[in-house]
matplotlib code that plots the C-alpha trace (Angstrom):
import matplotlib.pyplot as plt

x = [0.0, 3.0, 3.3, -0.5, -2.5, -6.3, -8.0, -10.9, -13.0, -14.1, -17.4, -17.8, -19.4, -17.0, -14.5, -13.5, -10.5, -9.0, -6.6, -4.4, -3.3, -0.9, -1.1, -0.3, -3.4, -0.6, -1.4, 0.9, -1.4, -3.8, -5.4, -8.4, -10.4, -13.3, -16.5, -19.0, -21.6, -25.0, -27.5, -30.4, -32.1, -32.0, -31.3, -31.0, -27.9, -26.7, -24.5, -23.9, -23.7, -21.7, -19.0, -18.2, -18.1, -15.8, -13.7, -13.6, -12.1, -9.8, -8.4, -8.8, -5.9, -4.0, -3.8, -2.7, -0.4, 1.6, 2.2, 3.0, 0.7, -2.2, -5.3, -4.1, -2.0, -5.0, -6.7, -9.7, -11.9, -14.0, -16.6, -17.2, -19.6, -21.6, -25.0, -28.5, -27.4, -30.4, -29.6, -32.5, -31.1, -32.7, -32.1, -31.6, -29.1, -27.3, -28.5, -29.6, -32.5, -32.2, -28.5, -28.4, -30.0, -27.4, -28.0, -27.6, -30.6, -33.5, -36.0, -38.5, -38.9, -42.6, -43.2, -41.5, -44.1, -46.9, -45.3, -45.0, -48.9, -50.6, -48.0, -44.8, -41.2, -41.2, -43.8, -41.6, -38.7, -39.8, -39.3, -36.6, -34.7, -34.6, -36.8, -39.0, -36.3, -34.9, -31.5, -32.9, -33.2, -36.7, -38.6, -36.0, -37.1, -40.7, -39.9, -37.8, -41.1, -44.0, -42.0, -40.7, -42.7, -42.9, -41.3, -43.2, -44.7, -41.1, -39.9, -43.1, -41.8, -38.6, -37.1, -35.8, -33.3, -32.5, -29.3, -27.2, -23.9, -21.9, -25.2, -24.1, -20.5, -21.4, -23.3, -21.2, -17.7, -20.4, -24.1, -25.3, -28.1, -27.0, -26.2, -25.3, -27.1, -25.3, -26.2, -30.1, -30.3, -30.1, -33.3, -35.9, -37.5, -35.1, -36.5, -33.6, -34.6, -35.5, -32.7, -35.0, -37.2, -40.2, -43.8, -45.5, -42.8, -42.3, -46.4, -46.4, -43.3, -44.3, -41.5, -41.6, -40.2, -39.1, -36.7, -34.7, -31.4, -30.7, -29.8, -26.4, -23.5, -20.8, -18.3, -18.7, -17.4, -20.4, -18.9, -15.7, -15.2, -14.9, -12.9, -10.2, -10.5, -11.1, -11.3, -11.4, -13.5, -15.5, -15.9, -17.4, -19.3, -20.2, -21.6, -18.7, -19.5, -20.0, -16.9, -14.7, -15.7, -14.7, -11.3, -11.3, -11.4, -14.7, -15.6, -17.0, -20.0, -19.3, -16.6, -17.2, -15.2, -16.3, -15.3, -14.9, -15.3, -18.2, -20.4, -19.2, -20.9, -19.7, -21.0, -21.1, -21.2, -24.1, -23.7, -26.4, -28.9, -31.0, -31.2, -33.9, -32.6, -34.4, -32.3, -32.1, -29.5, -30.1, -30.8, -28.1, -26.6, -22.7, -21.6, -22.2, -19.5, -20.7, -23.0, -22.4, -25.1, -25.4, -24.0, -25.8, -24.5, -26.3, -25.0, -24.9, -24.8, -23.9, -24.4, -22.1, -18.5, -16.0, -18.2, -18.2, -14.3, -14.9, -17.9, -15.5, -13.1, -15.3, -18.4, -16.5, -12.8, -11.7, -9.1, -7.0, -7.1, -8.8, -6.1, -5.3, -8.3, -6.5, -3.9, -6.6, -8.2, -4.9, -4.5, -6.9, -7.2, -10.7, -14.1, -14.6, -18.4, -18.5, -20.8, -21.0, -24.3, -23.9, -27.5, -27.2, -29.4, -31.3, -30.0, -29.5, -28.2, -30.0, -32.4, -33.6, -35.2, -35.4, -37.0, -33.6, -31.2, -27.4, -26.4, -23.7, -24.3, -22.6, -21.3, -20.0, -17.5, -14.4, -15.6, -12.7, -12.0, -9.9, -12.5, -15.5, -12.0, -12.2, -16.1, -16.3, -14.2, -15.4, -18.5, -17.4, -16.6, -19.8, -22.1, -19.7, -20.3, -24.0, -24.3, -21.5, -24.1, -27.0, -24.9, -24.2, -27.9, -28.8, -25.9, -25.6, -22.0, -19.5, -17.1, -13.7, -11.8, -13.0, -11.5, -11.0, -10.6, -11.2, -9.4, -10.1, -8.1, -5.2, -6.2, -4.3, -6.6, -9.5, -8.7, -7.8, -10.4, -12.9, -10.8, -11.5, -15.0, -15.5, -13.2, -12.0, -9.0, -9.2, -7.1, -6.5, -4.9, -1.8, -4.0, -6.5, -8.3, -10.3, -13.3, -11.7, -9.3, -12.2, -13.7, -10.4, -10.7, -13.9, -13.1, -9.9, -11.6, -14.3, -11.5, -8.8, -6.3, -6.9, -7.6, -9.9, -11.1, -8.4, -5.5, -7.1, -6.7, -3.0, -2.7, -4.3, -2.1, -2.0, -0.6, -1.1, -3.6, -4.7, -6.0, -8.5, -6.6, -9.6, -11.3, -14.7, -16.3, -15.2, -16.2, -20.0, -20.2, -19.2, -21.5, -24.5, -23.8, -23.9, -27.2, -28.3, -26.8, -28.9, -31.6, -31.4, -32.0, -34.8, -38.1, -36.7, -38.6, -42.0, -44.5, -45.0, -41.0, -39.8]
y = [0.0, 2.7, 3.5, 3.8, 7.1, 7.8, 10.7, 13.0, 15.1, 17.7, 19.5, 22.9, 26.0, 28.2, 25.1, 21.5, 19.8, 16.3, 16.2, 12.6, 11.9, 9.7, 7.6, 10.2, 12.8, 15.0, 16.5, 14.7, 16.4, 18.7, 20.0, 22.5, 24.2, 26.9, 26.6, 29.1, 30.7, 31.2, 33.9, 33.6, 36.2, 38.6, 36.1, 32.8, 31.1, 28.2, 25.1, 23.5, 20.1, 18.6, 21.2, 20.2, 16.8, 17.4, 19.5, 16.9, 14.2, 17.0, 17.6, 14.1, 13.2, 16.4, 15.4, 12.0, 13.2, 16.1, 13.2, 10.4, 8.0, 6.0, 5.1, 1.9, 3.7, 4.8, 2.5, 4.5, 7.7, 9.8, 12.6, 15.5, 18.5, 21.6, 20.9, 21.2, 22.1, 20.2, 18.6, 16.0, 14.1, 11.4, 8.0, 6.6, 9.2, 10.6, 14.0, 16.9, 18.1, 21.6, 23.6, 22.6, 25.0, 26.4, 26.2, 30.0, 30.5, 32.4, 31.2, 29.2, 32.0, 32.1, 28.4, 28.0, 30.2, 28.5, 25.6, 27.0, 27.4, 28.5, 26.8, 28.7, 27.4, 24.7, 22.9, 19.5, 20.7, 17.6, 15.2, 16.5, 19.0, 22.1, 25.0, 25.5, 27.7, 28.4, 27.1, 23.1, 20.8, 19.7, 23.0, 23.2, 19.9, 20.8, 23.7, 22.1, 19.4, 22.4, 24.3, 22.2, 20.3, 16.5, 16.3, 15.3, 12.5, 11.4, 11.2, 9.6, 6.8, 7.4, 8.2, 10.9, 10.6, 13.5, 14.2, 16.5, 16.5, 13.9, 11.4, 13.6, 12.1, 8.9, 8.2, 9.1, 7.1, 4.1, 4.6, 3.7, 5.9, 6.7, 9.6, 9.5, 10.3, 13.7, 14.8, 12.9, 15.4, 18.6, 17.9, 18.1, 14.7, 12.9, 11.4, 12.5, 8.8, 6.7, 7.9, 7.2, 8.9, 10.2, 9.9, 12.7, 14.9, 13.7, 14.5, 17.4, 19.8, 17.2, 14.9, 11.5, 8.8, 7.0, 9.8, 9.6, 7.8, 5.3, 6.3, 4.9, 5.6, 8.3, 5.8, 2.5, 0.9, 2.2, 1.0, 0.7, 3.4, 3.3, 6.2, 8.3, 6.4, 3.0, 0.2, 2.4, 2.0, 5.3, 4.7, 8.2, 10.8, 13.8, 17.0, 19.4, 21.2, 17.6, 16.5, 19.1, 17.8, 14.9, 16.3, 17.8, 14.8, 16.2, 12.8, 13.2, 15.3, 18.6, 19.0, 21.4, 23.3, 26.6, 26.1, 29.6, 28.9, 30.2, 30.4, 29.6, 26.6, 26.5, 22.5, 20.4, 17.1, 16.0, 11.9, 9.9, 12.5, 14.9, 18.0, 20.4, 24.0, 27.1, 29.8, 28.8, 26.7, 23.4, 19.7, 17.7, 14.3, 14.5, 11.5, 8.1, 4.8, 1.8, -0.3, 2.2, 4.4, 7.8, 10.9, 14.1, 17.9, 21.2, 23.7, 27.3, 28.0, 31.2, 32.0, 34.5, 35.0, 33.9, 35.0, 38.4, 38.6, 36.9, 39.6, 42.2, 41.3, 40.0, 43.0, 45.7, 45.4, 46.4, 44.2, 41.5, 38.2, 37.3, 37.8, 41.3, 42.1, 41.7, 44.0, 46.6, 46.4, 46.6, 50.2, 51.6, 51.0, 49.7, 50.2, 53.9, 53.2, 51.0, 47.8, 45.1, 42.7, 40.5, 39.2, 38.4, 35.3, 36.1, 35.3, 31.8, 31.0, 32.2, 34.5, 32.6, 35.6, 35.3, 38.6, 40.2, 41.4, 43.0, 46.2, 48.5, 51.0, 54.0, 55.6, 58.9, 61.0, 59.5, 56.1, 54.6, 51.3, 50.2, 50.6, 48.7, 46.0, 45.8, 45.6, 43.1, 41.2, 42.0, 40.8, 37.2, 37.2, 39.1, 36.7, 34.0, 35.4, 35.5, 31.6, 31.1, 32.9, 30.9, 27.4, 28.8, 29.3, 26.0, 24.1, 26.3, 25.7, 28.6, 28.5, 28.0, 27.0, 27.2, 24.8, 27.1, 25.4, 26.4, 29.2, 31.9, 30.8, 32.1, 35.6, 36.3, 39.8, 38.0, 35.2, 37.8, 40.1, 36.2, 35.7, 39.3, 39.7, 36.0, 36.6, 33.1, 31.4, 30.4, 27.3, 25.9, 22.9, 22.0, 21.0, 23.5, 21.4, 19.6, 19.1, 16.8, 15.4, 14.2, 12.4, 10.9, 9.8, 8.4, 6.8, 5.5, 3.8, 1.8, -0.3, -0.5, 2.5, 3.6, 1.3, 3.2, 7.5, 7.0, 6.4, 9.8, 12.0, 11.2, 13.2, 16.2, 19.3, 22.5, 24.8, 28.7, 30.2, 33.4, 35.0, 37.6, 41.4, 43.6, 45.8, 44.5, 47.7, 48.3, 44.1, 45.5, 48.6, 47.0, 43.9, 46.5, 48.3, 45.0, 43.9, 47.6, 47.3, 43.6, 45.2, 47.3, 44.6, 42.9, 42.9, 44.0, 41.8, 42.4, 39.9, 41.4, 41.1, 39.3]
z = [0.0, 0.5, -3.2, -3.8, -3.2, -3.0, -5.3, -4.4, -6.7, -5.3, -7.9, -6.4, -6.8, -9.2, -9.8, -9.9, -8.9, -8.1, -5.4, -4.8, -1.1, 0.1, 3.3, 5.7, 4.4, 2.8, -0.8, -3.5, -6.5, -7.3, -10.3, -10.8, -13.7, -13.1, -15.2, -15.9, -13.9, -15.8, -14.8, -16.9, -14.9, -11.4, -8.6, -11.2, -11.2, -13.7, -14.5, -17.5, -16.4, -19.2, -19.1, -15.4, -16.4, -19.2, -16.2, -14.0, -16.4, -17.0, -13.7, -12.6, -16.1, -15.3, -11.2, -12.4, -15.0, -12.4, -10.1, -13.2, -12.0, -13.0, -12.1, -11.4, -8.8, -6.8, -3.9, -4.4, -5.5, -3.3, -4.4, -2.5, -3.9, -4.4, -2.1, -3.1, -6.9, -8.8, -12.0, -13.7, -16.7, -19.5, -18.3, -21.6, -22.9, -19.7, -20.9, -19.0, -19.8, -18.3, -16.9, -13.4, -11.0, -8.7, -4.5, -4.5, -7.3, -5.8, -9.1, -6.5, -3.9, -5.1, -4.6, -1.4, 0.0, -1.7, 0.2, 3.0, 3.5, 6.6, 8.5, 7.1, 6.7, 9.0, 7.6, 6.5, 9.1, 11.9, 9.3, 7.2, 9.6, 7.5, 6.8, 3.5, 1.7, -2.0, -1.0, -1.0, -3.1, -3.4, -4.5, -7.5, -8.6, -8.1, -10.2, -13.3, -13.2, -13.7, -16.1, -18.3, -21.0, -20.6, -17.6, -14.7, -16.7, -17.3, -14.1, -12.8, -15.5, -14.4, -17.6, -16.0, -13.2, -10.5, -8.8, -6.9, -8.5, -6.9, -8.0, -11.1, -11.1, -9.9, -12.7, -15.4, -13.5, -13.1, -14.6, -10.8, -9.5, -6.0, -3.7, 0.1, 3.0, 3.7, -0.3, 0.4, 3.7, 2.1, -0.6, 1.6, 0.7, 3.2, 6.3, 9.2, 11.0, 8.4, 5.7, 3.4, 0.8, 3.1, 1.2, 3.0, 1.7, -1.5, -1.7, 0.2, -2.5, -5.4, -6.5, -8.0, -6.3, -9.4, -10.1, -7.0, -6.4, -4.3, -0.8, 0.6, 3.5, 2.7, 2.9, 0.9, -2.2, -4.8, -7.8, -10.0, -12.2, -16.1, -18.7, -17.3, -13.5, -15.2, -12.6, -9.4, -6.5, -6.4, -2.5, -0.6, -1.4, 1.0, 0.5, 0.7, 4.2, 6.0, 4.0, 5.4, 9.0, 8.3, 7.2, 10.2, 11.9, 14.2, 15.2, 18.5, 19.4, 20.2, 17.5, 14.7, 11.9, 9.8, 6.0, 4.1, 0.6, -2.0, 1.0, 4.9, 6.6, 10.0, 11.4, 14.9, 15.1, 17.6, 17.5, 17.1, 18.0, 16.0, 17.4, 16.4, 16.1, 17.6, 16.7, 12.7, 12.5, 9.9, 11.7, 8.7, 8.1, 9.4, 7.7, 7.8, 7.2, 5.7, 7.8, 11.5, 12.7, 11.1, 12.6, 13.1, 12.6, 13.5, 10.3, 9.7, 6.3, 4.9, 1.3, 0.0, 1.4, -0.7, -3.7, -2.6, -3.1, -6.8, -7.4, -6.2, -8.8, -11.9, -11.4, -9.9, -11.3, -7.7, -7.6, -10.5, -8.2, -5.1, -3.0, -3.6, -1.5, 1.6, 0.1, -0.6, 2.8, 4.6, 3.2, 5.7, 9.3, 9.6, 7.3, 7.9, 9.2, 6.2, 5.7, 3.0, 3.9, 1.0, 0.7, -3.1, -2.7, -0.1, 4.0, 5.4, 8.9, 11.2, 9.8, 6.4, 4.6, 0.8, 0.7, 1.3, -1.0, -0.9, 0.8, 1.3, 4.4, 6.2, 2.9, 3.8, 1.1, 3.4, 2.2, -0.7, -1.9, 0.7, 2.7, 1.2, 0.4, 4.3, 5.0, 2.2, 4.1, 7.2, 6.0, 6.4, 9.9, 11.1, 9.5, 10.9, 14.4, 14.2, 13.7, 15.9, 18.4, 17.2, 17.5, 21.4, 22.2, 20.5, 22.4, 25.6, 25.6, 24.8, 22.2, 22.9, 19.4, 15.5, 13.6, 10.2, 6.5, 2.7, 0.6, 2.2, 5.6, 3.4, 4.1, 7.4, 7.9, 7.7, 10.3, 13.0, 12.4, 12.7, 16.3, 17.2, 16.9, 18.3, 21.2, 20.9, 18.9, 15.0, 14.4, 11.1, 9.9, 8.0, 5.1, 4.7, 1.9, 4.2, 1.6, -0.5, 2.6, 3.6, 0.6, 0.4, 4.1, 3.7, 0.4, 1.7, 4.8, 3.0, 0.7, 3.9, 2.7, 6.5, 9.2, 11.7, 12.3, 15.2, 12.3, 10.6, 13.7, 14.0, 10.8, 12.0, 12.5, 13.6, 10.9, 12.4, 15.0, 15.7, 19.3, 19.5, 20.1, 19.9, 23.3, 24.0, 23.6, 20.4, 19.3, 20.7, 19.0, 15.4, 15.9, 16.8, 13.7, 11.7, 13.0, 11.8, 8.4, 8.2, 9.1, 6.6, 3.5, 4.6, 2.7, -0.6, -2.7, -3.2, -4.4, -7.9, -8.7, -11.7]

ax = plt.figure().add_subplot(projection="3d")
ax.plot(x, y, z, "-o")
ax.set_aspect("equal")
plt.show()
């Protein structure tokens, strides 16, 4: 086994990328391509599912190639994606019938509150742990079934197969149907006990059963893979956020991790029990491997972070590459009286109002870019505080460490401006790409690569930390003029918008 590797593919928001591991959860490769991002309309946002397959057999040969391997040198393949992005395809010809709708698109705001009835947004949240809310799955569906032609009596048939994308991959590596419990979680049609396909919900948002994939364990041999990973076992798959606290290694209850990627999705692992959240926080799958009881997680999701730094730099021309950002911001001393609330798609965690939209407050004639560079940034770790705060009330234990992961951990300004407004230390790891160390971990447990989680915690290290440095009194003013500048984009949408 010492000269073998495993690979993870890891289909996210902007980009996709293969990364190959060796025994001791170091990175040996990695290779990545971006794909397009389709807006159709205000608050619709697209995939072209075929171009990220044709990406991912391109970074999987280009990952392989850097390290002048072979498939044959791999043990096996995990899958780690993008959650609640909807993609329905023919069965017959593996082609989608519509661009995959996007976990950020807005489109079924309408129908969610049709949905949502007299009883609101937590309608189905008993059985299925989350709110009635554009981000999921299940309304998306509902909505590529009513609008476009044929297609509800197909998938009643089930000529027409759904998936989220890493039932997406899985299909075209093996032409097996299947997703994992973690991916099954975030559609709404999931039963949290059962982890099965619920009827009452499957009724109630109006989904055919005989389009859905087969539910199975995040970590289990699904297949062997055909084309570029020909003869692989595809072995994991986990939505990214539950994939990353794997990576983490948060195997007990009462360990957590924030990722900051596209979106930040900060996640605790409660064991065996579901816990119900009353401060809106999401009731998820953690994981599950092979035939083991499944593991729980509390998440606070936050939709736009990361993307705020790309819209920065594609819409505004503020800056070249992301990273310059933290450049720009470090030219002024703080954000002037500056806020960023980046409610592009609405707010998630903990407020979960699709009526909102973006805003930027407290312009004055002092305000440049260096300081919207900072309150764009800043923006991250306020929204990061408030469901740190909602995951305290929920828990009623304080927080003492965040496990950090995902790109933006690179920006040093960031991470101690997160530690300063949470009063509490940000650790992050010596590999930072927890997501796809995680498929990998999962993957390589189910063929024997690792032997036990104990074996994955060994490789767990710290790689920098940072300790809060800012007065109280000036941590309580700030967060008091966030929750203003929230305030202030709520209810933007009105009933008769396109």
């Amino acid at each position: 086994m010492s000269n073998r590797y495993v690979a993870a593919i890891d289909q996210g928001t902007t980009s996709s990328r293969c990364i190959v591991f060796d025994a001791t959860g170091a990175i040996a490769a990695v290779d990545q391509k971006e794909h397009r991002q389709i807006f159709p309309r205000p608050g619709w946002v697209e995939h072209d599912a075929a171009e990220i397959w044709a990406n991912v057999a391109e970074v999987v040969a280009g990952a392989l190639a850097k390290l002048s391997i072979t498939a044959a040198d791999l043990a096996a393949v995990g899958i780690t994606n993008q959650r609640e992005t909807t993609l329905l395809w023919e069965k017959s010809t593996g082609k989608p019938i519509h661009n995959a709708i996007v976990w950020q698109d807005t489109r079924t705001d309408r129908l969610v509150r049709e949905l949502g009835g007299e009883t609101g947004q937590d309608r189905f949240r008993e059985a299925c742990g989350l709110p009635l809310a554009t981000y999921f799955s299940g309304p998306k569906i509902r909505w590529l079934l009513d609008n476009i032609d044929g297609a509800r009596a197909a998938a009643e048939r089930g000529d027409i197969l759904f998936g989220t994308m890493d039932a997406w991959l899985i299909w075209k590596l093996t032409g097996r149907h299947v997703t994992d419990v973690t991916n099954a979680s975030r559609t709404m049609l999931m039963n949290l006990k059962t982890l099965d396909w619920d009827e009452e919900l499957l009724a109630g948002i109006g989904v055919p059963r005989a389009m859905l994939p087969e539910i199975r364990p995040s970590s289990e041999v699904y297949a062997k893979a055909t084309g570029v990973l020909d003869g692989v076992p595809v072995a994991s798959a986990l939505g990214d956020q539950q994939a990353a606290l794997f990576g983490q290694t948060c195997f007990s209850p009462g360990e957590g991790k924030c990722t900051y990627g596209t979106g930040s999705f900060l996640l605790v692992n409660t064991g065996a029990e579901i816990v119900h959240s009353k401060n809106g926080l999401l009731t998820t799958l953690g994981y599950q491997i092979g035939g083991e009881p499944a593991v729980y997680a509390l998440e606070g999701s936050i939709a736009v972070t990361g993307a705020l730094v790309q819209w920065v730099r594609d819409n505004l021309g503020l800056i070249a590459q992301a990273p310059e950002i933290e450049t720009l911001a470090r030219t002024v001393e703080d954000n002037g009286g500056c806020y960023f609330v980046p409610a592009f798609s609405g707010l998630f965690a903990p407020y979960w109002r699709s009526d909102a939209r973006g805003a930027i407050v407290g312009l004055t004639g002092y305000i440049t870019k260096g300081h919207i560079a900072r309150a764009v940034l800043e923006a991250t770790a306020w929204q990061t505080r408030e469901v740190v705060d909602a995951m305290v009330a929920d828990s009623g234990v304080p927080l003492t460490t965040l496990k950090v992961d995902g790109g933006m951990t690179a920006n040093g300004l960031l991470m101690q401006f997160q530690a300063d407004v949470l009063d509490a230390p940000v650790v992050r790891p010596v590999v930072a790409e927890t997501t796809c160390l995680g498929a990998a971990y999962a993957a390589g447990l189910a063929v024997g690569y690792w032997p036990d989680t104990d074996s994955l915690r060994k490789n767990w290290q710290k790689s920098a930390e940072w300790t809060p440095a800012m007065a109280s009194a000036t941590r309580d003013a700030s967060y008091r003029k966030w929750k203003k500048a929230v305030q202030r984009t709520l209810d933007w949408v009105d009933d008769d918008d396109a």
